[in-house]
PLY file of the C-alpha trace (Angstrom):
ply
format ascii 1.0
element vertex 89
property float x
property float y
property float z
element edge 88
property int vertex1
property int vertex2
end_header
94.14 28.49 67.98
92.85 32.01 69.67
89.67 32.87 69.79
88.59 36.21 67.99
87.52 37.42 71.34
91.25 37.04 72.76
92.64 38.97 69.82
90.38 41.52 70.48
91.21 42.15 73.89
95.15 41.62 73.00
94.49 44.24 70.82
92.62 46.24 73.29
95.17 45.90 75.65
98.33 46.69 73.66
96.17 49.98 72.54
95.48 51.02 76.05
99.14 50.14 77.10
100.19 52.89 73.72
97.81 55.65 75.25
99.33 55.08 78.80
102.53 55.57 78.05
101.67 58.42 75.62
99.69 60.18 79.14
102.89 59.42 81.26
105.17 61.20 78.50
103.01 63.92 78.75
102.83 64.50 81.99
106.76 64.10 82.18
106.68 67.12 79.54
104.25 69.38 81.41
106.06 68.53 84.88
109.20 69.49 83.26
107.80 72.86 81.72
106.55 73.42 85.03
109.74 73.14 87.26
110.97 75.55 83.96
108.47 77.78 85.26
109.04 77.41 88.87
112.57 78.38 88.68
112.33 81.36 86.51
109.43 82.57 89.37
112.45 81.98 91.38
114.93 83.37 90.00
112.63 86.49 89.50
112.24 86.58 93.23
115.14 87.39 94.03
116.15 89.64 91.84
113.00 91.24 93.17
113.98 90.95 96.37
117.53 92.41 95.66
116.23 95.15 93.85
113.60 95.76 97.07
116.80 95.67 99.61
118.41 98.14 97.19
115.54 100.61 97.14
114.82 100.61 100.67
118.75 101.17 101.29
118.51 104.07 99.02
115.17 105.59 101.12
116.93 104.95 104.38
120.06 107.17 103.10
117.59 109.74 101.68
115.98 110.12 105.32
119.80 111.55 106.60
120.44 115.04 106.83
123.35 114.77 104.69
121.61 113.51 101.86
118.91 116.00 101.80
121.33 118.94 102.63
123.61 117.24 99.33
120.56 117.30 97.02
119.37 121.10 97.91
123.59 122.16 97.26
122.69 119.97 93.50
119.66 122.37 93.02
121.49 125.62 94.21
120.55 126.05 97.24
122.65 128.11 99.81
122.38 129.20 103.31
122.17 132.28 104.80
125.73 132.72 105.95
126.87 131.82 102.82
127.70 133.26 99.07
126.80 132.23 95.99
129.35 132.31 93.14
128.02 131.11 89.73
130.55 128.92 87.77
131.19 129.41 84.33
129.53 126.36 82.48
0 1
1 2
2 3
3 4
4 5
5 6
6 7
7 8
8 9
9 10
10 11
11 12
12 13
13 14
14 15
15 16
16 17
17 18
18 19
19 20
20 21
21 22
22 23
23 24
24 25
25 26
26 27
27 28
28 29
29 30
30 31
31 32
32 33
33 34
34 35
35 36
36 37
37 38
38 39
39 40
40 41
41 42
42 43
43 44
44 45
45 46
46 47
47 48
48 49
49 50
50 51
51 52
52 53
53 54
54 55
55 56
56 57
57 58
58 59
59 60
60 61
61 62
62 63
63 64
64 65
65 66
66 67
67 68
68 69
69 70
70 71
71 72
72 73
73 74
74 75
75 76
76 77
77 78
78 79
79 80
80 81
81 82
82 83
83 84
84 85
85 86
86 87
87 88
């Protein structure tokens, strides 16, 4: 026959095994949420970056002097040697 002090501790035991296992099932669930996390950072980053190689390809084709002579024609601009003739809009 067991002693009470043997059920107690079986008792103990099987409690502290149930909280274990409920702290390793929680960290599973935060380590998953976290790699979640990590890959939406990620994926974030490079569409950051993409967007950054897009922008600075867009300010290196301002700096030409086609561009900028292509945006003054836009705003109706001409140059000295030449006429203007307004379109009918």
């Amino acid at each position: 026959m067991e002693r009470p002090v043997y059920r107690f501790l079986h008792l103990l035991f099987a409690l502290g095994s149930l909280h274990l296992l409920w702290l390793v099932g929680l960290e599973f669930k935060r380590t998953q949420e976290l790699r979640g996390e990590i890959n939406r950072a990620r994926a974030q980053v490079a569409q950051l970056e993409g967007r950054l190689a897009r922008l600075t390809d867009e300010i290196s084709a301002a700096q030409t002097p086609e561009y900028r002579d292509a945006l003054v024609r836009r705003m109706g601009y001409v140059r000295k040697d030449e006429l203007l003739i307004p379109s009918a809009r």
